[in-house]
C-alpha positions, 0 to 999 in steps of 0.5 A: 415285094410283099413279103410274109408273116412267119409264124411258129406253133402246133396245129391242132385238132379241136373237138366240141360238143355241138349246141353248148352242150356238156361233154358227158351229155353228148354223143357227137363231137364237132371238129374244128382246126386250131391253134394261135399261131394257125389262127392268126395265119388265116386271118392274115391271109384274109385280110391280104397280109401273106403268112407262112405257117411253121409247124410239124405234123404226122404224114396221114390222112388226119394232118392233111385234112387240117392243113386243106382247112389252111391252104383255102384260106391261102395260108402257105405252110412248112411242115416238118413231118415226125414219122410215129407220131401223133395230131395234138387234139384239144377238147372245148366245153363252150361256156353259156350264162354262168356256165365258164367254157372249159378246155381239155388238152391231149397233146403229148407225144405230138409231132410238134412236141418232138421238135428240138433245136437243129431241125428247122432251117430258120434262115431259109425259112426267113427269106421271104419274111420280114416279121415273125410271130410267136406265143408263149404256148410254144416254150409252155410245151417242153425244154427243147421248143423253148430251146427251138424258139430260142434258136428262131428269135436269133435267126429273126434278129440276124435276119431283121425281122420284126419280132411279135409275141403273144403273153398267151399263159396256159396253166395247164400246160408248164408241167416240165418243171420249169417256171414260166418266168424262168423262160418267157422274160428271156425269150420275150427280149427279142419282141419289139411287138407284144401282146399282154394281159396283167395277170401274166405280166406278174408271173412271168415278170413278178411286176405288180400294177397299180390297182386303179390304174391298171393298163397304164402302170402295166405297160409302164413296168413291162417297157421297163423290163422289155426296153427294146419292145416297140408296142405293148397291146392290151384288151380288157375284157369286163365279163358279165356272163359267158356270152356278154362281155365289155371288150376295150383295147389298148395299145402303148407307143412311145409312151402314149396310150391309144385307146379303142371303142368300148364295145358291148357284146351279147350273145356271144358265139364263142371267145375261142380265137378272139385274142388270136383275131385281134393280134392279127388284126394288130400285125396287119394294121401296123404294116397297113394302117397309117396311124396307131388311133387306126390300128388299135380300132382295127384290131379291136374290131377283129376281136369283136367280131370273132365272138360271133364266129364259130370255130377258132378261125376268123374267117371276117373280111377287112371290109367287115371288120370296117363295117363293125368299126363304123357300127360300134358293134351294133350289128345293124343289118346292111341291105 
C-alpha cells in the first residue's frame, strides 16, 4: 500500500498586486491559495506521492473555493470546520530589482487559530500515513497549536512515522509572548527529516556557526542538539537582486555532506513557495530516489523551478523538474 503525507498547517488566502506593482498603487488584487504545508501537498501530489492535508477552515463559499484549488491537483484533505470564524489571508508585495518583496499577514481569529489540543483525532488520522509534516509557522501562531503539534508528534512516534520539519521562522508572527527557542527545540526532537537555514538554527538553538565554513559546522551543531534527527537539508541562496539569485542545496547524512548543482537564476517570477517546492521535493526523493546524490539534486531542481512559477504552488511535473536537472537550469527550449 502506498501510503500518504500527512501534513498539518492553515490554509491561506493570498492576495497580490498584479505586474509587480505596490499595494498603495493598485486597484486590483490577484488571488492566490497558500500555505507551506498546503504547497508542499500539492507538489506531492503531483509528483505522485498521496498527501493528506490537515487544516481547519470556516463553512462558506470562500473556504470551498480554496480547498477546490487542492483537490484538482488530487490533494485529499480533513477539514476541521469552526463555525464564526474566519479565512486567515496574507498580502504579498513581489520585490523587482532592489525593490525586496514584502508580506502583510491578516490571520487572526482564523479557523485554524482556534484550534486547540483534543479536537483532531491524530490516531485515526494517521492510518493510512507513514510520514508526517510540519513547520515551525504552526506553533508561531498561538499557545494551543503548539500545544496541537505537540499532541500530533506524539501520535506520529506512537504510530511510526517519519517525522519531517521545516525550521520556517516568521518574525511577525511570535507575538504570544513566548520565544521561539522556548518552543521549536522541544518540538523539533520528534524529526528525524529537517529542513534548516542558519540564522534560524541560532535562534531557536543559540548555536553559532563557523563563519568560513557555514553549512558544514551548521549541520554539525544541529545533530548535536537534535541526535535522533535523520537528514538536515539546507539551501543556500546568493541574492544579487530581487529576481537574480544563486541557489545550492545541501543535504547532511551520517555525517556526509551531498551537495547539488550550483544554479544561476534570472528573472525571476516569484521565490513565493520556493522552499516549500524543495521540501517536497526532498520528502518525495527520499521515499522514491535510490541514493542521497539524486534526492538533494532533486529537491534542488524543484526549487529552481518554482522561481518561474506564479502563485505559491509548484505546479511542475517530475519530468520537468528532470528536465531542469539534465539543463543545469539553462532553460533551453525542448521541440
Amino acid at each position: 500500500m502506498n501510503k500518504k503525507i500527512a501534513l498539518f498547517g492553515e490554509y491561506l488566502l493570498r492576495l497580490t498586486p498584479p505586474q509587480q506593482q505596490k499595494l498603495i498603487q493598485t486597484h486590483s488584487l490577484e488571488m492566490h491559495w497558500a500555505g507551506s504545508e498546503a504547497n508542499i501537498a500539492v507538489s506531492l501530489a503531483i509528483l505522485g506521492s498521496p498527501s493528506l492535508y490537515i487544516t481547519a477552515l470556516p463553512d462558506n463559499e470562500l473556504a470551498r473555493t480554496g480547498l477546490s484549488q487542492l483537490h484538482k491537483y488530487g490533494v485529499q484533505t480533513h477539514i476541521t470546520t469552526t463555525p464564526g470564524s474566519r479565512t486567515g489571508v496574507y498580502y504579498y508585495e513581489s520585490g523587482q530589482g532592489a525593490r525586496p518583496g514584502r508580506v502583510i499577514y491578516d490571520r487572526e481569529h482564523s479557523a485554524f487559530s482556534c484550534l486547540k489540543p483534543g479536537q483532531l483525532n491524530w490516531n485515526a488520522l494517521f492510518e493510512t500515513a507513514d510520514w508526517f509534516h510540519w513547520s515551525g509557522i504552526t506553533p508561531a501562531l498561538n499557545q494551543q497549536l503548539a500545544d496541537t503539534c505537540r499532541e500530533a508528534l506524539e501520535a506520529a512516534r506512537k504510530n511510526r512515522l517519519l517525522v519531517s520539519a521545516d525550521f520556517n521562522y516568521r518574525s511577525t508572527l511570535w507575538k504570544y509572548g513566548r520565544h521561539c527557542s522556548e518552543i521549536m527545540p522541544e518540538l523539533l526532537q520528534f524529526c528525524d527529516v529537517i529542513l534548516a537555514d542558519v540564522d534560524t538554527a541560532k535562534l531557536y538553538f543559540g548555536i553559532e556557526p563557523d563563519a568560513a565554513h557555514p553549512v558544514e559546522s551548521t549541520f554539525a551543531l544541529l545533530k548535536k542538539a537534535l541526535p535522533d534527527v535523520k537528514h538536515i537539508a539546507m539551501t543556500m541562496r546568493m541574492q544579487e537582486s530581487a529576481s537574480s539569485n544563486r541557489y545550492t542545496g545541501y543535504l547532511w547524512n551520517e555525517g556526509k555532506i551531498y551537495t547539488s548543482q550550483p544554479y544561476h537564476m534570472q528573472h525571476i517570477a516569484e521565490r513565493i513557495g520556493a522552499g516549500d517546492a524543495f521540501m517536497a521535493g526532498l520528502i518525495h526523493a527520499l521515499k522514491t530516489r535510490s541514493s542521497l546524490d539524486e534526492t538533494i539534486e532533486f529537491a534542488s531542481a524543484c526549487g529552481v523551478i518554482k522561481h518561474s512559477i506564479t502563485g505559491d504552488f509548484n505546479i511542475a511535473t517530475g519530468q520537468e523538474i528532470d528536465t531542469v536537472i539534465q539543463q543545469s537550469g539553462s532553460g533551453r527550449i525542448i521541440r
